[in-house]
C-alpha positions in Angstrom: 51.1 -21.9 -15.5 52.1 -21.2 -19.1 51.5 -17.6 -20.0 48.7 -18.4 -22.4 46.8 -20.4 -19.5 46.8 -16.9 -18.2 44.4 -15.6 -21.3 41.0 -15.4 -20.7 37.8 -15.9 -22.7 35.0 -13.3 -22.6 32.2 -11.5 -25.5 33.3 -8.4 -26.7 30.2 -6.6 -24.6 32.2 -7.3 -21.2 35.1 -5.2 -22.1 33.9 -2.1 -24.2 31.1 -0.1 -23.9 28.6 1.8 -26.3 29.0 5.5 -26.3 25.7 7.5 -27.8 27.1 10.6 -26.9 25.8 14.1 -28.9 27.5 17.0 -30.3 24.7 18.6 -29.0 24.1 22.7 -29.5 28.3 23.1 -28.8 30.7 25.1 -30.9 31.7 23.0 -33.4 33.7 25.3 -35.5 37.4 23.5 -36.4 35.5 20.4 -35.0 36.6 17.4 -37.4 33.6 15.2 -39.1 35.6 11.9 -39.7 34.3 8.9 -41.6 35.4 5.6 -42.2 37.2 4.3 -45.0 38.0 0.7 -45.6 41.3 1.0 -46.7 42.6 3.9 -44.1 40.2 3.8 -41.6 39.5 7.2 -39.4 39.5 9.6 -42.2 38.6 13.8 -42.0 36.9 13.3 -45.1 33.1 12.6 -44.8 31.8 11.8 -47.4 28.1 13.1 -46.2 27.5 15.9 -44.0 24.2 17.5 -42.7 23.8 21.1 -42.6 23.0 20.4 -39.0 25.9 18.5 -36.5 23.7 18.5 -33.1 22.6 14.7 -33.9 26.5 13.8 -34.7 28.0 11.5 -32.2 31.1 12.6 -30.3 34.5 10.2 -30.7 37.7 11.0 -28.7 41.0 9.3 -29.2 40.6 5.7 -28.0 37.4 5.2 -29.3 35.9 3.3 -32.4 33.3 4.1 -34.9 31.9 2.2 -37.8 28.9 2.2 -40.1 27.0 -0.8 -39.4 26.4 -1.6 -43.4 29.7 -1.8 -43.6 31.5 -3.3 -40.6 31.3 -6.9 -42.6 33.2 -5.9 -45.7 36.7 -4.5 -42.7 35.5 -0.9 -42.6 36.5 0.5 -38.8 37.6 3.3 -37.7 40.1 4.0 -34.9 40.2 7.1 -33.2 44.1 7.0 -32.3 46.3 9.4 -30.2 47.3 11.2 -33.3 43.5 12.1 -34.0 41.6 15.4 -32.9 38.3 14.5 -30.7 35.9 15.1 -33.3 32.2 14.1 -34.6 31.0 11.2 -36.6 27.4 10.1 -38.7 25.1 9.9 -36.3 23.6 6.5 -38.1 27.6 5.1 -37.0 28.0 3.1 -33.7 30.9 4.7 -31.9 32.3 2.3 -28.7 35.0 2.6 -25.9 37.2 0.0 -24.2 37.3 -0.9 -20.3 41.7 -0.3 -20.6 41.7 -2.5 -17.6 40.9 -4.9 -19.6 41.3 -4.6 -23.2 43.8 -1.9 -24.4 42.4 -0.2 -27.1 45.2 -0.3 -29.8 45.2 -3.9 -28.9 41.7 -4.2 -29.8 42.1 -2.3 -33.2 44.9 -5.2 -33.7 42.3 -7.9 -33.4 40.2 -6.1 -36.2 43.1 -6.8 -38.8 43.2 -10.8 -37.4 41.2 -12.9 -39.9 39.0 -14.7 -37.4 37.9 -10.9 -36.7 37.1 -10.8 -40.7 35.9 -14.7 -40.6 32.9 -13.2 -37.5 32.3 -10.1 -39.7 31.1 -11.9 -42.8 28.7 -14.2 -40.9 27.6 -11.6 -38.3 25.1 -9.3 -38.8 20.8 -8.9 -39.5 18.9 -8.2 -42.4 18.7 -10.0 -46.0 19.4 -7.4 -48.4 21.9 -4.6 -46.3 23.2 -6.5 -43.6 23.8 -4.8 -40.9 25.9 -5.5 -37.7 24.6 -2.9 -34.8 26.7 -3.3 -31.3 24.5 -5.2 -29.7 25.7 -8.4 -32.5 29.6 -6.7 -32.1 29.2 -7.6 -28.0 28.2 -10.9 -28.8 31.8 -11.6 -30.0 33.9 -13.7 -28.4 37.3 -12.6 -27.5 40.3 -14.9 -26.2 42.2 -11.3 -24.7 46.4 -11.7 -22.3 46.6 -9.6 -19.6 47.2 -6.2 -20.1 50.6 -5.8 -20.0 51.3 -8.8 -22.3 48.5 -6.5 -24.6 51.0 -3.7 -24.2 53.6 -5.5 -25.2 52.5 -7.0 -28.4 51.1 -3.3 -29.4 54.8 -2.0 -29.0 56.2 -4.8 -30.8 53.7 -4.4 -33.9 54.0 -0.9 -33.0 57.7 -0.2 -33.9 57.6 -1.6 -37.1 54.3 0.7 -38.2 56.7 3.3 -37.2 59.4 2.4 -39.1 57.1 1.7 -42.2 55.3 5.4 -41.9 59.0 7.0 -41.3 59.6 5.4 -44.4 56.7 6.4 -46.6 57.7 10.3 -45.2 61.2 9.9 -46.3 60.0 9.4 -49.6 57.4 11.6 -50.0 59.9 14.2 -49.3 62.6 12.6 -51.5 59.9 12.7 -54.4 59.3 16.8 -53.4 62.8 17.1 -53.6 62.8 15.4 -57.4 59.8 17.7 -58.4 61.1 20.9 -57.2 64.2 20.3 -58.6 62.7 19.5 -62.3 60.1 22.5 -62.0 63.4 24.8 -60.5 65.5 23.8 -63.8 63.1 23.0 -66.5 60.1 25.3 -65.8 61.3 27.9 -64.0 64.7 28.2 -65.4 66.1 29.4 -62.0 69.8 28.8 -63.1 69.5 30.1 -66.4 67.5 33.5 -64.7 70.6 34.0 -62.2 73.2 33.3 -65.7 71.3 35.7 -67.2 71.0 38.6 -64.6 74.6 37.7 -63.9 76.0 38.3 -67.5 73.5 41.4 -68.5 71.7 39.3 -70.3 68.1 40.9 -71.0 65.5 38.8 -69.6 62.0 37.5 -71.3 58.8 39.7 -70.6 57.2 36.0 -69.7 60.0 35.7 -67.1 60.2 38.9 -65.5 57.9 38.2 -62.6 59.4 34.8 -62.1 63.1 36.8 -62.0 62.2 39.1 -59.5 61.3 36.6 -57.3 64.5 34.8 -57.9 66.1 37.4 -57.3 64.8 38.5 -53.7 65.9 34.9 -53.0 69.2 34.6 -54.1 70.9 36.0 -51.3 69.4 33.3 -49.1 70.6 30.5 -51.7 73.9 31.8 -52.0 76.3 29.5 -54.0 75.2 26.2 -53.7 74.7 25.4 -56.9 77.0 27.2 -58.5 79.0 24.7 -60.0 76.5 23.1 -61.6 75.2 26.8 -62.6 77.9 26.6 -65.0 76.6 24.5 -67.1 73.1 26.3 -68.0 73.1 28.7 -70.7 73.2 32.5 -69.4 70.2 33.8 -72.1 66.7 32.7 -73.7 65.5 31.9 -77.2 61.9 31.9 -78.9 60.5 28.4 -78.9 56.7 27.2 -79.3 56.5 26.4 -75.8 57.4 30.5 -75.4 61.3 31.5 -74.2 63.4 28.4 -73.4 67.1 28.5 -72.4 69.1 28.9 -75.5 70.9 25.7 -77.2 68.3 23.8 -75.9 65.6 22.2 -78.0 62.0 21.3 -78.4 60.8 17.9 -79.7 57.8 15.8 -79.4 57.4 13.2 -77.1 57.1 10.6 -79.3 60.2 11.2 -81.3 62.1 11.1 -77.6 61.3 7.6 -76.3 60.3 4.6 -77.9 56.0 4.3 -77.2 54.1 1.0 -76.4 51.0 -0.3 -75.6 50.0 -3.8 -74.3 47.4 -6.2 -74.1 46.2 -9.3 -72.6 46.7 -12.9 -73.1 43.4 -14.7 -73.2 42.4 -15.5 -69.9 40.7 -18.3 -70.5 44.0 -20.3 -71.7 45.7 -21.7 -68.9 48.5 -21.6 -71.3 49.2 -18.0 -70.6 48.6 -17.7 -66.9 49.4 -20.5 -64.6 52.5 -21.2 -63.2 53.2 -17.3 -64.4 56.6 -15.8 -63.3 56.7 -12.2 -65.5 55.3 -9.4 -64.6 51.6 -7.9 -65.8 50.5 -4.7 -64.9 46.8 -2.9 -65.3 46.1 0.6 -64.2 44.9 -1.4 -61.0 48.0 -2.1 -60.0 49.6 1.8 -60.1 46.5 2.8 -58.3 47.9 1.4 -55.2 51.2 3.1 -55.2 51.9 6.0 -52.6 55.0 6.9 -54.9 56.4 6.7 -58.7 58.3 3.4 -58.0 56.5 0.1 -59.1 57.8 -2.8 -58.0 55.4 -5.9 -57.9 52.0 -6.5 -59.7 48.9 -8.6 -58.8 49.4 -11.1 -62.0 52.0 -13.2 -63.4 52.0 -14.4 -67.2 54.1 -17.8 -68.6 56.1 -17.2 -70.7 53.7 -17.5 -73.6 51.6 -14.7 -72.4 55.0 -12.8 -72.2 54.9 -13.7 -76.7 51.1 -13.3 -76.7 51.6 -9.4 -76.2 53.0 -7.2 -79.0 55.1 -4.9 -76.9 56.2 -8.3 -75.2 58.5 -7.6 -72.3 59.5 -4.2 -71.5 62.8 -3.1 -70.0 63.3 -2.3 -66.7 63.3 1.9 -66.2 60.3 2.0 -68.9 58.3 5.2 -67.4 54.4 3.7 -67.4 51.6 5.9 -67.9 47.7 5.0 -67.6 45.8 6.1 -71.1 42.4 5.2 -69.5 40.2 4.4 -66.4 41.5 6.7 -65.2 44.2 9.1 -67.8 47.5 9.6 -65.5 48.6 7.2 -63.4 52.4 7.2 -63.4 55.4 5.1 -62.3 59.2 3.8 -63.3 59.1 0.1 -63.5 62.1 -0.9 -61.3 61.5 -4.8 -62.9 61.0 -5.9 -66.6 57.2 -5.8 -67.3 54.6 -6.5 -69.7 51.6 -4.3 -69.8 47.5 -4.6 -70.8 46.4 -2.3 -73.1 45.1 0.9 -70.6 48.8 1.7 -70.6 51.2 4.3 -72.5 54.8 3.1 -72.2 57.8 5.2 -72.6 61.1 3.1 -73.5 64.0 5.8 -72.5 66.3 4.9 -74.9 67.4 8.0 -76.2 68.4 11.3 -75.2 65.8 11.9 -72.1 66.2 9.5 -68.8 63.3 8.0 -67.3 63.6 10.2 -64.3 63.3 13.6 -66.9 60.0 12.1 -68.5 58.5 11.0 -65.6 58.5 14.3 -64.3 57.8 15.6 -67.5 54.6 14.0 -68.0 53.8 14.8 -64.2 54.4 18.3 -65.1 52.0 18.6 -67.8 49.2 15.9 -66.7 46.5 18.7 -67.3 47.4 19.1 -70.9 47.6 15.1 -71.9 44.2 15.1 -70.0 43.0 17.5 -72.2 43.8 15.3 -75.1 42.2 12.4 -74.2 38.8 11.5 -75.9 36.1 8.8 -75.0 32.4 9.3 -74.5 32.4 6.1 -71.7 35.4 7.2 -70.2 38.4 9.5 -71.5 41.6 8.2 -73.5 44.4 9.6 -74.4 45.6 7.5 -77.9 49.4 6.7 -78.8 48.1 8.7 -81.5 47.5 11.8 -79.6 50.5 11.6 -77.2 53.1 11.5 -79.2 52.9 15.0 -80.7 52.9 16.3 -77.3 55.8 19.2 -77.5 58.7 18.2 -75.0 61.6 20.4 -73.7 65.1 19.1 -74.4 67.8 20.4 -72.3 71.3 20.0 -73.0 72.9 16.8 -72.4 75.0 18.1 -69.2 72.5 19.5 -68.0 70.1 16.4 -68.0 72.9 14.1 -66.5 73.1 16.1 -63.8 69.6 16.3 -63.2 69.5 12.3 -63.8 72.4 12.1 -61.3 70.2 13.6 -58.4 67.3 12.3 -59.5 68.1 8.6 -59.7 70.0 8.9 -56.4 66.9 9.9 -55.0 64.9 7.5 -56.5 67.1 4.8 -55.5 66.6 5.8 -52.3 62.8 5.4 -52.6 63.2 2.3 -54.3 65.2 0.8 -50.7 62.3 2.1 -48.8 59.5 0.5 -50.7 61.6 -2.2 -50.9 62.4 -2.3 -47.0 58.8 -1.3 -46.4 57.8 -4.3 -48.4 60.0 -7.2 -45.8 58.6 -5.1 -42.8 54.8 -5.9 -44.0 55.7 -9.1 -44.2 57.1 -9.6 -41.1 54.2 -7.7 -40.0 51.7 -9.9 -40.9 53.3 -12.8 -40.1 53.8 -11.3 -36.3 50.3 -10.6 -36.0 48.3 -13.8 -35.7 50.9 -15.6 -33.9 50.7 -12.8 -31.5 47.3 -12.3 -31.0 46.9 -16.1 -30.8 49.5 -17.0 -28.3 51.3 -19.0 -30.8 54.1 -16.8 -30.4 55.8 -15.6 -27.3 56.7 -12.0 -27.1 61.2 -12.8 -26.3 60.6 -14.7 -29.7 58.6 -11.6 -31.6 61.0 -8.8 -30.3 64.3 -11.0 -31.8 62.7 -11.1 -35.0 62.2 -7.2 -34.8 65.0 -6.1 -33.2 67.4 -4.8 -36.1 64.8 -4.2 -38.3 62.5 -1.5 -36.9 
């Protein structure tokens, strides 16, 4: 008997069970109230909450929840090992599995499969809101391996979710690391503080509370960066932006790097868009990113659209910003791009490297905000922006910031990159998996090296 001859058929009903359980009058201080998003699933962050909870339904890890509106547009919650027993809507249906039969990380698995999202779309009652309750969910039918086969398959897709969130960690600490080290050198001006105290040199009123905390720290920082210490000024200057290290200037934004704007090629000539190999990015696509790294974007323009646009093509490095819908969006293009016109593009092609204004503009997103304009939605103009007063450290100074900084991003850049060919190893894994199609000696060769 092959191993998928051992699979068995049953509805959804036989193997979990409806749970209608109450909060009740209980203590439900540091009780979480999840909800459901689509795109993350269990989230702490309900977006409705009564003054009373007694009606709430209890969830435990292991369980599922989901609003029944909403279960045919993907939205489901899992309730994993990593998630506090908690409360959810008492409008939401909240089921457990029978882990004799169906494991339940399996199960959440079989939500992602398409013929999962196929039965969603059709399923349900009602004309207007259509609804899916769990008595259509148990009608489901379910084609489920024996449990340990189930086990197996969850380890395999397991591993390389693990290696994909160890990933997305790494670099949201490797994009702390960049932050703090801009907002250390070009805000605070810890280096030129300890130059100063070092040399006598009297320190700004503005500064003093800043330098007294430095200064309780330095004993625990030591001389690491002493070398590069050296090459920061020891005193301060008057500037409009208030004492900045002295040699160093201030400038406008827009006499620093070269600004564009975009557009987009008529979409109703095929001319422009089929076949399209170059890259075209809206706000849309920077709304997705979980970091400052863009790599991809949903459209591809010919090579016509590419002339159809004023800015045409820009370079690789170009620092992106959204001007609209909404203001602040922000990301180094790691590929040459063209851009519609709810961008601000920053060419770096003078003295200040991408990884300086990126941060830069980060640093000061409440300000541009400030300057945008619209009575539909706000707007910051080319117009506006480029009088924006920027800090220009010395040119030794910025290299070395740029030296860390782009090492760091490089680093990001490989684990986007990587996270990229694991998600689509991933989703090729899963419906073979699920479906038998693929054995699991087959699945774990294709992982093994990889996650």
């Amino acid at each position: 008997m092959s191993k998928k001859q051992m699979w068995r058929s049953c509805l959804l009903g036989d193997v979990i069970k409806e749970s209608t359980v109450r909060c009740g009058k209980g203590a439900t201080s540091g009780v979480p109230v999840y909800g459901v998003d689509r795109q993350v699933g269990l989230t702490p962050n309900a977006k409705y909450l009564s003054s009373s909870l007694e009606r709430y339904k209890r969830i435990a890890p292991g369980m599922f929840a989901y609003n029944p509106m909403r279960l045919n547009i993907g939205s489901i919650g899992f309730c994993s090992k990593r998630h506090l027993h908690g409360l959810v809507s008492p409008d939401y249906v909240v089921f457990s599995c029978d882990e004799k039969e169906i494991l339940p990380e399996y199960l959440y698995l079989l939500t992602e499969c398409a013929s999962w999202k196929s039965w969603a779309e059709s399923a349900g009652v009602g004309s207007v809101r259509v609804r899916i309750y769990y008595r259509e969910l148990a009608t489901q039918s379910v084609c489920l391996p024996p449990v340990e086969e189930q086990k197996a398959i969850v380890d395999i897709l397991g591993a390389l979710d693990d290696k994909i969130e160890l990933n997305r960690k790494m670099n949201e600490t490797q994009e702390a690391m960049a932050q703090a080290l801009f907002k250390s050198w070009f805000v605070d001006f810890d280096p030129v503080i300890d130059n100063a105290r070092a040399a006598g040199s009297p320190i700004p009123e503005e500064l003093a509370e800043k330098a007294e905390r430095r200064a309780k720290l330095r004993p625990a920082l030591g001389e690491i960066f002493s070398n590069v210490r050296k090459k920061f000024p020891d005193s301060f200057q008057p500037s409009e932006l208030g004492p900045i290290p002295r040699g160093w200037d201030v400038s406008t934004i827009g006499n620093q790097v070269t600004i564009k704007g975009g557009g987009t090629p008529r979409t109703k000539n095929p001319e422009f868009w089929d076949g399209g190999v170059h890259h075209w990015a809206t706000p849309k696509d920077m709304s997705k990113l979980t970091n400052f790294i863009l790599l991809d974007t949903d459209r591809k323009i010919t090579d016509a659209g590419v002339q159809s646009i004023s800015s045409k093509q820009l370079p690789e490095g170009t620092v992106l910003m959204s001007s609209r819908a909404p203001v602040g969006y922000l990301a180094i293009s790691k590929i040459p791009i063209s851009i519609n016109q709810g961008f601000i593009a920053m060419v770096c092609d003078k003295a200040l490297p991408n990884t300086y204004v990126l941060q830069w503009a980060n640093s000061i997103m409440d300000e541009i905000k400030q300057r945008a304009s619209g009575t539909t939605f706000a707007e910051i103009s080319k117009k506006n922006f480029r009088p924006i007063p920027v800090l220009v450290p010395s040119g030794d100074v910025l290299a070395e910031y740029n030296k860390t900084a782009s090492d760091l991003y490089d680093r990001i850049t490989r684990n986007v990159e990587q996270n990229r060919t694991l998600s689509d190893l991933r989703d090729t894994l899963l419906p073979k998996l699920l479906s038998g199609e693929l054995e699991i000696p087959e699945a774990e060769k294709m992982v093994e090296g990889v996650a």
